[in-house]
C-alpha positions as CSV (number, residue, x, y, z in Angstrom):
1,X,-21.8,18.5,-21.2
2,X,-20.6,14.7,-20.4
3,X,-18.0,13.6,-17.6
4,X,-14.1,13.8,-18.5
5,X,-12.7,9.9,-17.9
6,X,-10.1,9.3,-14.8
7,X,-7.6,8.1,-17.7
8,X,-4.9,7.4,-15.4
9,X,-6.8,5.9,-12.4
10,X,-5.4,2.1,-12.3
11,X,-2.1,3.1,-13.4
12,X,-0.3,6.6,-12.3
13,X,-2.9,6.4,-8.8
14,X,-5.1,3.8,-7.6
15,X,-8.8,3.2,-9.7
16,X,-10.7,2.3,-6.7
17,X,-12.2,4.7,-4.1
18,X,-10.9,2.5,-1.4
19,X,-7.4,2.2,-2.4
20,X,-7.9,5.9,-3.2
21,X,-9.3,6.8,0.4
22,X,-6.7,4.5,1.9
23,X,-3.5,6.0,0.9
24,X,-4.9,9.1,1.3
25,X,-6.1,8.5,5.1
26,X,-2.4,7.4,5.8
27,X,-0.9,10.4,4.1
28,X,-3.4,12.5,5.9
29,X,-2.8,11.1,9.3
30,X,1.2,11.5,8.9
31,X,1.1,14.4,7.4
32,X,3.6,16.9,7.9
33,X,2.5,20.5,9.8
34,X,1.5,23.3,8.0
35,X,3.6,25.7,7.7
36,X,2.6,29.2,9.5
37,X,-0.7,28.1,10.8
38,X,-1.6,31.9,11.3
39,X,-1.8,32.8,7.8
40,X,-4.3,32.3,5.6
41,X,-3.4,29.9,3.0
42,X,-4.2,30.7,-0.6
43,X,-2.5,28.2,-3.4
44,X,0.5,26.1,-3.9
45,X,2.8,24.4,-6.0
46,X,1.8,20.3,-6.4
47,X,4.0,17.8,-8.3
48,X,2.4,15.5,-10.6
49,X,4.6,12.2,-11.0
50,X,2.6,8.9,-10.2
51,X,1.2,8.7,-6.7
52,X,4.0,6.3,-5.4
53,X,6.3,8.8,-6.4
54,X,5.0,12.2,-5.5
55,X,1.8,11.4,-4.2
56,X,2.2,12.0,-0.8
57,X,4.0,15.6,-1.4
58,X,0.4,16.7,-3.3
59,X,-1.5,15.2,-0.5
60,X,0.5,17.3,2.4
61,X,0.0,20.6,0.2
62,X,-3.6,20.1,-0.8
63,X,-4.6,19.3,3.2
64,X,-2.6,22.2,4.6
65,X,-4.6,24.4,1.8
66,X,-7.9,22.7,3.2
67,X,-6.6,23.4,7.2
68,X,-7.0,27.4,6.2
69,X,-9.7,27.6,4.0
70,X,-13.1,26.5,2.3
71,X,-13.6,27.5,-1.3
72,X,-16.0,27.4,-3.8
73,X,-13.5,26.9,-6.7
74,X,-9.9,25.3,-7.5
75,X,-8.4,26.8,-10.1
76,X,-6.0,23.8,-11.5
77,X,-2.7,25.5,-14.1
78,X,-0.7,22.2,-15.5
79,X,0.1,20.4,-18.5
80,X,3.3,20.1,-20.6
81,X,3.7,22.9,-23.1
82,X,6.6,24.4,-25.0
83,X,6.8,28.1,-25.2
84,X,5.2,28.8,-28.2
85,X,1.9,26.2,-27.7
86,X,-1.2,27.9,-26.8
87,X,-4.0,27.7,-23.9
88,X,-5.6,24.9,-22.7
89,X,-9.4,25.0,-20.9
90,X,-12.3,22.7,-19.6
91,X,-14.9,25.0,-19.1
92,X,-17.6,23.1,-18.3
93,X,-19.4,19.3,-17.3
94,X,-17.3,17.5,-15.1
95,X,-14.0,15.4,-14.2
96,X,-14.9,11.6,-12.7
97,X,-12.1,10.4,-10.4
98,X,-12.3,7.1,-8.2
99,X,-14.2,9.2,-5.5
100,X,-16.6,10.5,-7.3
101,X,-17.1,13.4,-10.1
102,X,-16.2,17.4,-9.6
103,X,-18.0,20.1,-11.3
104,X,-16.0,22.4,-13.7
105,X,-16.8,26.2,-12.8
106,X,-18.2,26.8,-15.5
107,X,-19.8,30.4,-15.0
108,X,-16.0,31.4,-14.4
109,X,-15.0,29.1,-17.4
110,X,-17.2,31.0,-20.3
111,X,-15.9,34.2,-18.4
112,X,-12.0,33.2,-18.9
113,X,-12.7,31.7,-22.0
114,X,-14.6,35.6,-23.2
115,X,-11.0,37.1,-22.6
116,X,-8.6,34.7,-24.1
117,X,-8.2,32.5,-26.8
118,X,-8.1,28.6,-25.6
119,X,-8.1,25.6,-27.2
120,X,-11.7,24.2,-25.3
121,X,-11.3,20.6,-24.9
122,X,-15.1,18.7,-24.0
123,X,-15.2,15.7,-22.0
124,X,-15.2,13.8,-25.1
125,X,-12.4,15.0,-27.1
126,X,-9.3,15.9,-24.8
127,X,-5.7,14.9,-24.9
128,X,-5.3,12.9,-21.5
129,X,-3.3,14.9,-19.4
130,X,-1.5,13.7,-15.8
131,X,-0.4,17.2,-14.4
132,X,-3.8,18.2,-13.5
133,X,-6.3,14.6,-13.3
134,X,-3.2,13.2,-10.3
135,X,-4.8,16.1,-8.3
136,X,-7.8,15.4,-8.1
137,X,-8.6,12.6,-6.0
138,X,-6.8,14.9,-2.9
139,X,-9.4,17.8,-4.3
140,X,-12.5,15.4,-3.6
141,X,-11.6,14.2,-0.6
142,X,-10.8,17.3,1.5
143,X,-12.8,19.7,-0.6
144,X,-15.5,17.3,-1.5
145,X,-18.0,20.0,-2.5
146,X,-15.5,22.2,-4.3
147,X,-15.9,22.9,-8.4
148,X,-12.4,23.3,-10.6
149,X,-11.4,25.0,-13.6
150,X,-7.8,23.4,-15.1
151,X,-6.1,25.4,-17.6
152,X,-3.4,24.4,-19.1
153,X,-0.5,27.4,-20.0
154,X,2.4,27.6,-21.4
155,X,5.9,28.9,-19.9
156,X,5.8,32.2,-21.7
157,X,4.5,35.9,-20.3
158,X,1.2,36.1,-21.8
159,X,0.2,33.2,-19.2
160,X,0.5,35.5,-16.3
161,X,-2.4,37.9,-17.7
162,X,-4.6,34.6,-17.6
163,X,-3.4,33.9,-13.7
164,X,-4.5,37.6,-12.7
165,X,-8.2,37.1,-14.6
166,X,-8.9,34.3,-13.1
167,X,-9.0,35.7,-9.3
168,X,-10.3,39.0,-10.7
169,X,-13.3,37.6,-12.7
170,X,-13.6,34.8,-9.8
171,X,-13.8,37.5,-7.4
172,X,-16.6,39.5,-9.7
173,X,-18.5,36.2,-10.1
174,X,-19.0,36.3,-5.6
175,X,-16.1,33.3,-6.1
176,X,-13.8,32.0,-2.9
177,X,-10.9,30.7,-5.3
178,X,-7.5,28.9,-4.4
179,X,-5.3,28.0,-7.3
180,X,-2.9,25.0,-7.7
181,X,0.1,24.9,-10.2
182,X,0.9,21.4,-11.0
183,X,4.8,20.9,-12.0
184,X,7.8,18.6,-11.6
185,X,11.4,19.9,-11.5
186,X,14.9,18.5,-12.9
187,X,14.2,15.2,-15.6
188,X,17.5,13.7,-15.0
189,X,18.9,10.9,-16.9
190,X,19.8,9.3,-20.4
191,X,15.6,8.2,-20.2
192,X,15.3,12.4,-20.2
193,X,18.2,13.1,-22.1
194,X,19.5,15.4,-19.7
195,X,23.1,14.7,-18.7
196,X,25.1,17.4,-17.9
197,X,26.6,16.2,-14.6
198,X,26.9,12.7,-15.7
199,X,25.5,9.9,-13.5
200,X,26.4,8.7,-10.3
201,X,25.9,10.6,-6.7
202,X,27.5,13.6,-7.9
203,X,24.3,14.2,-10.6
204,X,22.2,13.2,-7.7
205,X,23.5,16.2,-5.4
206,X,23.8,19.0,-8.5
207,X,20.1,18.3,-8.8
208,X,18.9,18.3,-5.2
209,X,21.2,21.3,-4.0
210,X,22.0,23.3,-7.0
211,X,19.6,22.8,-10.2
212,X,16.0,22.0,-8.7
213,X,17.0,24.2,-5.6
214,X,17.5,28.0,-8.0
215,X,13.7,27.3,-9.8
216,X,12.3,26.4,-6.0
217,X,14.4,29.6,-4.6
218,X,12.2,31.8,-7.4
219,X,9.0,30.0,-6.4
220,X,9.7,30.6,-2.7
221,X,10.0,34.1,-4.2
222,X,6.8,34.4,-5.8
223,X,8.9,35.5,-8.6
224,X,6.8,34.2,-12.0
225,X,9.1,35.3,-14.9
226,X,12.2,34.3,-12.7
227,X,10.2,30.4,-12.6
228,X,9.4,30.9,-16.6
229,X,13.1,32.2,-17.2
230,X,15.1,29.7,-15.0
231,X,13.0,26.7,-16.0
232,X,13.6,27.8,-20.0
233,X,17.6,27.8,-19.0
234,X,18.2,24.6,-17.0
235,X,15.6,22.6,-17.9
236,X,14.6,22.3,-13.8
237,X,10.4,23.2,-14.1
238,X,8.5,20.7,-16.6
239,X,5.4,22.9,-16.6
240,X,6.8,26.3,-15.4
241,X,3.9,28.4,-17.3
242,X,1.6,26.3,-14.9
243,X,4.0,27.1,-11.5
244,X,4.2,30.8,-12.7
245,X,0.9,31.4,-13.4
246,X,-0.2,29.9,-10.2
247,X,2.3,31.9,-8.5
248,X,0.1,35.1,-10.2
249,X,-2.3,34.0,-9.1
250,X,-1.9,33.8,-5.6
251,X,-0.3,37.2,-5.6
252,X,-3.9,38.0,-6.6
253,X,-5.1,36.7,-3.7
254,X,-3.2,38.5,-1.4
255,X,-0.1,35.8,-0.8
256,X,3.0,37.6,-0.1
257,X,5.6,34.2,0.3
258,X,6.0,30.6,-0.4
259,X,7.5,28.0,2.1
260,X,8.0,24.8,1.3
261,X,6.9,22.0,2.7
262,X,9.0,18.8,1.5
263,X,11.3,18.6,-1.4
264,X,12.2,15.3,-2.8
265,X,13.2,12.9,-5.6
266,X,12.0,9.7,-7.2
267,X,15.4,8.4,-6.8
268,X,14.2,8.2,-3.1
269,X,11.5,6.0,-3.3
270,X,13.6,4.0,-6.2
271,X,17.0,4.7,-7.0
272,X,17.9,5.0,-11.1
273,X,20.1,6.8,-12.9
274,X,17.3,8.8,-14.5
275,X,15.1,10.4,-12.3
276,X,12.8,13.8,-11.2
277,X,12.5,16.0,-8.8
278,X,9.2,17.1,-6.8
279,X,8.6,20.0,-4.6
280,X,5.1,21.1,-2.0
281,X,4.9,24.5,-1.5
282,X,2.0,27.0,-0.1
283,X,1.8,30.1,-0.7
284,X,0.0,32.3,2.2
């Protein structure tokens, strides 16, 4: 079955399982509090830009996930897709990262895979693909016993049916499952060619308070299609089938709201005229 390669440990996040451990003790330690500590915490929304970047948003949502509850499985929806691309699934071996390897669910992967038609990558012939490998570093170290399953889905309808399986078949397989859906928002800039406000501070606020803020508003929502629809509109998702089908998902589980915990940009950490948005958000 073979071990999937950490292809961008070294570069997007750190390669070592110190460096990984340390940035993720001092986002751990000021992390910010969970939101509505007496609910019961199943899924998020992560965002998947290099650690330096978004890392610590991924870290905060992935803890406050661990603070409520202990599963057996992650079930991981990312990657970049257009609307008309197909499905995306690891279904068994396992995923190395710099703190050691995580089983792929692989019982639930031949199950998923039975009901719908995926292209099955191996851990020897894959695309590399950073929406789904930045998360799991924060998987190993607060579920360090947990197994994943990372699909990949495009923004289009048929991907919420695959969202709905997946806790259904999870919960006939005996299966405590929490999902993650990995996305970015608004890719602003000539480097994105994505313009429509110009550059300058007033781009920078029609992003933070007007474009990434009506796709978060949906996700908040729980509403899928809205995420799907918006994102296909104003470009403001990168990976909304991932985010929608998530949002499904947690539905499923018996989540009735979002709330976010931090939104932010890169042009925070390093200000450019082309830049991305990043939101945390747990759904309970």
């Amino acid at each position: 079955m073979g071990v999937r390669s950490a292809d961008f440990a070294g570069s997007w996040y750190p390669g070592t399982e110190s460096e990984c451990r340390r940035f993720i003790d001092a986002c751990s330690q000021a992390s910010l509090p969970c939101p509505s500590p007496e609910k019961r915490k199943v899924g998020g929304i992560v965002p998947h830009a290099g650690w330096v970047f978004s890392g610590k948003i991924a870290c905060n949502v992935i803890k406050c996930l661990r603070d409520s509850v202990e599963p057996d499985t992650v079930a991981i929806f990312g990657r970049h897709l257009h609307p008309g691309a197909g499905n995306y699934l690891l279904k068994e071996g396992q995923w190395a990262t710099p703190l050691g390897n995580l089983n792929i669910d692989r019982e639930l992967g031949e199950s998923l895979a039975s009901e719908f038609s995926f292209t099955v990558e191996t851990a020897s012939r894959y695309e590399p693909d950073n929406t789904i490998e930045l998360q799991l570093p924060f998987i190993k170290y607060f579920f360090p016993h947990v197994s994943i399953l990372p699909i990949g889905v495009p923004p289009a309808a048929a991907s919420l049916r695959i969202g709905e399986r997946v806790i259904a078949l999870s919960e006939q397989l005996g299966r405590k499952t929490i999902v993650l859906g990995s996305t970015d928002l608004t890719h602003y800039g000539y480097n994105y060619g994505y313009t429509p406000k110009g550059v300058g501070e007033e781009a920078l606020n029609w992003v933070r308070t007007e474009n990434d803020k009506k796709v978060v508003d949906l996700m908040l929502d729980m509403d899928a299609e809205g995420v799907i629809h918006e994102s296909l509109k104003n470009y403001n998702a990168c990976c909304s089938g991932a985010a929608a089908t998530a949002i499904v998902a947690a539905k499923k589980l018996g989540a009735a709201g979002g709330e976010k915990l931090v939104y932010a940009t890169s042009y925070d950490i390093r200000p450019d005229s082309s830049f991305a948005g990043y939101v945390g958000i747990v759904f309970s």
